[in-house]
Structure formats: C-alpha cells, structure tokens
C-alpha positions in Angstrom: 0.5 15.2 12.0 0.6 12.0 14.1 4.0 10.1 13.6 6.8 8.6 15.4 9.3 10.7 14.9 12.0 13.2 16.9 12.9 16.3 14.0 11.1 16.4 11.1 14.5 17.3 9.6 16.6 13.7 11.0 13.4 11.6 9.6 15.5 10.0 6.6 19.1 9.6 8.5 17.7 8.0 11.7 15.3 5.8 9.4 18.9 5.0 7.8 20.5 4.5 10.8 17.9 2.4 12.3 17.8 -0.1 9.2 22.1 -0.2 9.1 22.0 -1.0 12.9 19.1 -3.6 12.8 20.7 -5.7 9.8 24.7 -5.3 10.2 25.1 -8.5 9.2 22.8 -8.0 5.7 24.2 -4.7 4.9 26.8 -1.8 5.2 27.3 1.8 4.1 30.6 3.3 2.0 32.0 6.6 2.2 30.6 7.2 5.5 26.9 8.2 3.9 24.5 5.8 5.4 22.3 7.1 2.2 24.7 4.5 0.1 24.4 1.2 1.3 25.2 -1.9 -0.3 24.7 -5.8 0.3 27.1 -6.9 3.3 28.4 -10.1 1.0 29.3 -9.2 -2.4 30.1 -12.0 -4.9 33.1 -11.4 -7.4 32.5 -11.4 -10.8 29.2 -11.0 -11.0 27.1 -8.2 -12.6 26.0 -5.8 -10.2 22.2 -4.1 -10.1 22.0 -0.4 -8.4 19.0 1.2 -7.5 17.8 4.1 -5.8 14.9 6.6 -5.3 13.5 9.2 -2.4 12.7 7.9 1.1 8.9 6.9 1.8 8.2 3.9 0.0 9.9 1.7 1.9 10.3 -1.4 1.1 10.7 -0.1 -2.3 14.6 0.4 -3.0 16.6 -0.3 -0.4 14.3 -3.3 1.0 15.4 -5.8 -2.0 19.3 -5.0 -1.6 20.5 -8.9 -0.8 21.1 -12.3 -1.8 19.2 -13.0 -5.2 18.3 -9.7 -5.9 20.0 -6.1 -5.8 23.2 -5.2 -4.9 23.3 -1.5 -3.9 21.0 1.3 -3.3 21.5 5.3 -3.0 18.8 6.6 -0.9 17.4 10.4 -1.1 15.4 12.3 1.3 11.0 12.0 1.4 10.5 11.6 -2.4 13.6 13.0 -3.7 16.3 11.9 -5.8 19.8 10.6 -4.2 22.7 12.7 -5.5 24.8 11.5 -8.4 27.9 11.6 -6.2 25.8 9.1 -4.0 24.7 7.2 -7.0 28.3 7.2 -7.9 29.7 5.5 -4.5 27.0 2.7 -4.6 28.5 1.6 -7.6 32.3 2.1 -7.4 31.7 0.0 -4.2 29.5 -2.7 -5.8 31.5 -2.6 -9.1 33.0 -6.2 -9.5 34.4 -5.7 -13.6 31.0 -7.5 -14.7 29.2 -4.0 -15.0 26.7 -2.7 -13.4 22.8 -2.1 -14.6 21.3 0.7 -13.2 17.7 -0.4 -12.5 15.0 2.4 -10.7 11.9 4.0 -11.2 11.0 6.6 -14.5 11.2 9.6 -12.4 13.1 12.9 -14.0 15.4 13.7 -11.0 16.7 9.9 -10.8 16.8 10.1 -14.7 19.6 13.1 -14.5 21.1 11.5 -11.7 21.6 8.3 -12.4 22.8 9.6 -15.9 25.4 11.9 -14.6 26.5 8.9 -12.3 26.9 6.8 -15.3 29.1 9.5 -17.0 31.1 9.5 -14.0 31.7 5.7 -13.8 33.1 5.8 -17.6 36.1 7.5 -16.0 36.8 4.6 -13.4 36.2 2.3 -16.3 33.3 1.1 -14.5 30.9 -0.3 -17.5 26.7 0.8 -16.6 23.4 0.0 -18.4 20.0 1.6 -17.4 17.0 0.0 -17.3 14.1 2.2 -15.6 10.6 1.0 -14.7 7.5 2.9 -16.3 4.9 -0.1 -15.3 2.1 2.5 -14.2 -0.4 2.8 -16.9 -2.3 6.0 -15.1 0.6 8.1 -15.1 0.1 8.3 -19.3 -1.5 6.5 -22.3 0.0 3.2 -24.0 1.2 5.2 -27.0 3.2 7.3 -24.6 4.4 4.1 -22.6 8.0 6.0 -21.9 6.0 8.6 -20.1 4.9 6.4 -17.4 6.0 6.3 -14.1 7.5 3.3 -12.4 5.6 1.6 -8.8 5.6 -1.1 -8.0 5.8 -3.2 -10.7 9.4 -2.4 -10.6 9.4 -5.6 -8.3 9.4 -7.7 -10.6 12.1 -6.5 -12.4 14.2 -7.0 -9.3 13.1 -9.9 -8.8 14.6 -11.5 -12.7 17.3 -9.0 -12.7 18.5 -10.0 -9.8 18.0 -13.6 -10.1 19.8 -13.6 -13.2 22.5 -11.8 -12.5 22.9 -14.3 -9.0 23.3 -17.0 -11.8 26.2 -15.6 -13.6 24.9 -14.4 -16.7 26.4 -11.4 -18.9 24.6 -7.7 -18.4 23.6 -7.8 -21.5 21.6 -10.6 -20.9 20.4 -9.1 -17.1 19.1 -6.5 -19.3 17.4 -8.1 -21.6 15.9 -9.6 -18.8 14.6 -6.7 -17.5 13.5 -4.8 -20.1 11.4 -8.5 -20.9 9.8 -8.1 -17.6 9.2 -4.6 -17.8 7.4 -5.2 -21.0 5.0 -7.5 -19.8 4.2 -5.7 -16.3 1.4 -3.3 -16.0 0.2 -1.6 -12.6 -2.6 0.8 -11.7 -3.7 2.0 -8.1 -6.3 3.7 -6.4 -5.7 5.9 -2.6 -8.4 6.2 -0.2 -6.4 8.9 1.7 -3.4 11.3 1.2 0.0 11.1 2.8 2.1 13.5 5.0 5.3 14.4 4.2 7.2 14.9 7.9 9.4 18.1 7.1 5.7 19.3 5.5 3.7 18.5 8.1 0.9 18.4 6.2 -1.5 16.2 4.0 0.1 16.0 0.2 -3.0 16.1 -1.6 -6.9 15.6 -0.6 -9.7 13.4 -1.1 -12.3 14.0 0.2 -14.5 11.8 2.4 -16.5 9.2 0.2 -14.5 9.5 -2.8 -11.5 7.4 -4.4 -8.6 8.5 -6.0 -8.1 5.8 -9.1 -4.4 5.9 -10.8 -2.9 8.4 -8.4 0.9 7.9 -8.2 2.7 6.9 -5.6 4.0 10.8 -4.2 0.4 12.3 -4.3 0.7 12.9 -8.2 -3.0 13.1 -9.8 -4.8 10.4 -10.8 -6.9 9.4 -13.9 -10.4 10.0 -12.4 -12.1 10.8 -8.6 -14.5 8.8 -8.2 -17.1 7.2 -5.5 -15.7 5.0 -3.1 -17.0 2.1 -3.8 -16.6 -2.1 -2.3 -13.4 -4.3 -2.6 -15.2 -6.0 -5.9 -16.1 -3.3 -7.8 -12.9 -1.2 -7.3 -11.0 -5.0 -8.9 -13.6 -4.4 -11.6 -12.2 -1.1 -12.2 -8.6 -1.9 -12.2 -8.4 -5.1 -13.8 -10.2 -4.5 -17.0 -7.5 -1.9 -17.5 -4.3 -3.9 -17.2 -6.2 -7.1 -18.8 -6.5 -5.2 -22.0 -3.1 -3.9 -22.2 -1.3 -6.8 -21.2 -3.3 -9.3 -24.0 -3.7 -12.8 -22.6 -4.4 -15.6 -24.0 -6.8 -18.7 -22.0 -3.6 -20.6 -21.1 -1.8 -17.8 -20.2 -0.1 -17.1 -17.0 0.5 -14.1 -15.1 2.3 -12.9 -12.1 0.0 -11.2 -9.4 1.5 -8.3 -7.2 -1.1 -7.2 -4.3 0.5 -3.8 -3.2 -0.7 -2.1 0.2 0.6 2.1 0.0 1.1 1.7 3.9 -2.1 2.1 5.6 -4.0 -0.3 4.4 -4.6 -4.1 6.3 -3.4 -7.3 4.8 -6.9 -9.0 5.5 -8.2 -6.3 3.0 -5.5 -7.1 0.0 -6.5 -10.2 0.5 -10.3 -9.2 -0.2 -9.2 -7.8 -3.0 -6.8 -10.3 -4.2 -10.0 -12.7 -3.7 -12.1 -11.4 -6.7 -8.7 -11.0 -8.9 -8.2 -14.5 -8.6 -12.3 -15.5 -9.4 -11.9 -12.4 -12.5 -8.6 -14.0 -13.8 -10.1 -17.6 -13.6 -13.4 -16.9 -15.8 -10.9 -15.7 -18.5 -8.8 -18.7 -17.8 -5.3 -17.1 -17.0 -3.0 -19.1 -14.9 -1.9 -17.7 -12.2 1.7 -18.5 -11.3 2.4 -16.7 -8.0 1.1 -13.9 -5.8 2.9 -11.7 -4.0 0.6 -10.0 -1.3 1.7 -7.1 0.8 3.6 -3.4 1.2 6.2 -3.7 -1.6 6.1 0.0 -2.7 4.5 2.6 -0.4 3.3 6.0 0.1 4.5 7.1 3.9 0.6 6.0 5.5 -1.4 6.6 2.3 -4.8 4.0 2.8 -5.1 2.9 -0.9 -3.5 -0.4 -2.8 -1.9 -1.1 -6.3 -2.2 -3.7 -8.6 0.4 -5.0 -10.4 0.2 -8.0 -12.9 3.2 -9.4 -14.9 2.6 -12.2 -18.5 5.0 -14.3 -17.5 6.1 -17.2 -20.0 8.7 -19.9 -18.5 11.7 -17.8 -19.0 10.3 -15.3 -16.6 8.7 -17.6 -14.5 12.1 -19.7 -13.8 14.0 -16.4 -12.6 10.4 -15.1 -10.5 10.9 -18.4 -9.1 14.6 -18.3 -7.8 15.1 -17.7 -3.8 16.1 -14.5 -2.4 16.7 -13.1 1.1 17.1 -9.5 2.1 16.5 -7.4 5.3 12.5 -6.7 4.0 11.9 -9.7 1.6 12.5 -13.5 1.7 11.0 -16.0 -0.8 11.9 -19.9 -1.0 11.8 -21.1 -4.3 8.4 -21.3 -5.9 7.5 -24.7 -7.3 6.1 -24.7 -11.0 2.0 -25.2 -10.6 2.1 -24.3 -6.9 -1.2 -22.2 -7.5 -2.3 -24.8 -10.0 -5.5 -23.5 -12.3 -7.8 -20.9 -11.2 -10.8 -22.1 -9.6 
C-alpha cells in the first residue's frame, strides 16, 4: 500500500479535519463531530436535503453540501454507514420547520440508519422524507429496480433537489423532484483496477492484468461480467447500449451526460470516452443538454469510469441548469442549447 497517510486508523478524521479547516467559510461541524457537517450559511424556511454515506468516494456526499444544492451530510468511516445519532445531529442542525428530505445512496446500513434517524426526528417534531438513489443498473435487473445500488447518478438528484429546494418550493414537491430524476437516471461502470482500503491494507478485490471488470460497484462489489480489456470505443459500445435501452429515447430527446472517473483514472481519457458517447448518442439523434465530466463519485484510487445518463425534459433540465457552489463543485448557470445538436 502506497498512500499519503499517517495511521491507518485517523484516515477518515484527519480527511475531516483537513476539509473543515480548508473551507471554514463554506462549512462547519455540530456537536463537536467533524463527521456531521453542515453548509456554513443556512437559509430559514427552506426545506433542508441530508445526505450521508462511508468515506472514499469523495466528492460523493459531503462534496455537494452548499449553496444550490445540499444542506448537511453525516460522514462514516471507509465505506461504512454514519451512525443514526450522527444522522440525527445533521438534521436537528439543518432543520429550518420546512422538513427535511433525506436523500443518499440504496445501501442497507444507510437504509437502517437513516430510518432510525427519521424515527428519532418525529420526537423533535422535525418532519423527514427519504428519497434514496438506486441508478446502477449492474447491481440488479430492471424488474428488481429497488435492488439497485445508488453511484453516481445520485448527482443528479442533488443537483434538482437541491435546486429546488434553493427556490422555495414545498418537500413534497423537492421530492417529487427527486424521485423524477431518479426515474430517468441510469448508470453502469467498468474498473480496470481494485482499490485499498487503508485500515486493510490491502487490494479489495482483483482483476487481473488484461481483463475488465464491467458493472462492478463502487466498494469492490462484483460486477455483471469479467471481460477483456478492451479500447475506449468499444468499452462506450458496451455501456451505452445498456442504459440506451432502459432509458427509451426518442430522436428529439435529450439527455443529461455524467462522465464519472473512480479516482485513478485521467481526465484526457473521460474525455476519450465521452468523445464516442457524444458521436453514439448523435446517430440516434438524442440531444444532449449538458456534460458533466470528472470524479463525482469514487472508489479511493480504483482506475475504472462510470457512466451515468439522465432523460431530461424541461422541467428537469431548468433545475440541472440552476447555479451552485460548494467546497468540491461550482457550476454557472447552463444556457438552454449550450451543446446545441449532436454532431
């Protein structure tokens, strides 16, 4: 194991620390648990969004806690769940008597906890909703869709949530919202190479030299086939077939792109990649509205990329669209046609 670290055992709390001391201004921690931190400027009256997950995906989670998009986020340790009494502080601290919407990843230990926070809130008269993610269509078939797990697709839902909610509307409607773009977002990946879990010290899984990994999730979990590693286009000729025929579009259609990097793996080659989606996506005429290219959702230094593409009709499109600004993302707002047709 190569990494930058001091004891395996301080890797999530100094990562914590480091991030609280490097954006005061952007965030803060409550109940002296820098595990529970929460946007620094908090607007009254507004519904709040919570999220949380394990450590090791970074940006994923904590990353999109600001202006225009999340309000709070209980962090656990490398690929584990943050306590319901954690869960609970993020939201008795973000609480403003709009409610709050619950909004993470389909993950059993984050299920429990996030329901046993929400029990807990009922007796400070805190009002929650949950909304989970479960865009990753290797993790189980469509007839099982409530099976899947959540990656990074999840963005996406941030991204409208949050936007939403930054406009005023009720949760009920921040939910709807949500659930709409969960609906219409599909994601599948492929890993190159394992990661390493510091306290571990060790690779998570293998695969083995030549060979590709295709709908592996996002902590090492198995994928849907091992197969031969094979160039940028053909591995886009893999993926996209798959979400393409879940997803349904129309010529005239537009769709959201999301070009996801599991930490290892160089911008100039999502790029390469993103290059063939675009030429697939045009031949089929589907508009495409906006990419997002980059490390939204991780895996520690796993060399591998996901694939994420949301059907986005103008509803969708005018919250995707919507500045935000937090300590890991920025966007100005997106002008309708920016990306014009495929060509």
């Amino acid at each position: 194991m190569k990494k930058f670290i001091n004891q395996p055992s301080d890797y999530v709390t100094e990562m914590l620390e480091g991030i609280y001391l490097a954006h005061p201004r952007q965030l803060r921690y409550v109940n002296d648990d820098v595990h529970c931190l929460v946007a620094a400027r908090q607007v009254s009256g507004k519904v709040a969004i919570v999220t949380g997950g394990g450590s090791g995906h970074l940006p994923l989670f904590l990353g999109y806690v600001g202006e225009g998009m999340l309000d709070g986020c209980a962090v656990g340790d490398v690929f584990q769940s943050p306590s319901a009494e954690q869960i609970l502080n993020v939201t008795k601290a973000v609480d403003r008597g709009a409610g709050v919407l619950y909004l993470f990843g389909n993950y059993t230990g984050d299920l429990i906890n996030f329901g046993m926070a929400a029990e807990l809130a009922e007796f400070d008269d805190i009002t929650t909703r949950t909304v989970v993610g479960a865009d990753d269509v290797g993790s189980a078939p469509a007839e099982r869709h409530d099976k899947r797990r959540g990656v990074a697709g999840i963005f996406f839902q941030y991204k409208v949530a949050g936007a939403a909610a930054a406009q005023g509307l009720a949760l009920d409607e921040v939910v709807r919202l949500a659930e709409k773009t969960g609906a219409a977002t599909k994601s599948l990946g492929v890993a190159l190479t394992p990661c390493i879990i510091p306290e571990v010290g060790k690779p998570a899984f293998s695969v083995a030299e030549g060979v590709m990994e295709v709908g592996m999730g996002i902590h090492g979990e198995p994928g849907i086939a091992q197969e031969a590693q094979a160039d940028a286009n053909i591995v886009v000729d893999r993926l996209l077939p798959i979400l393409l025929a879940e997803l349904t579009f129309a010529p005239g259609d537009s769709v959201a792109v999301l070009i996801n990097g599991l930490g290892a793996t160089p911008q100039d080659e999502l790029y390469i990649l993103y290059r063939h989606i675009h030429r697939r996506l045009a031949e089929q005429g589907i508009q495409v509205f906006h990419v997002w290219c980059g490390e939204f959702a991780t895996a520690m230094e796993m060399t591998g990329f996901s694939l994420s593409l949301c059907r986005v009709d103008a509803e969708l499109r005018g919250y995707l669209a919507q500045p935000a600004h937090t300590p890991f993302f920025t966007q100005f707002a997106i002008t309708e046609g920016e990306h014009g047709n495929p060509s």
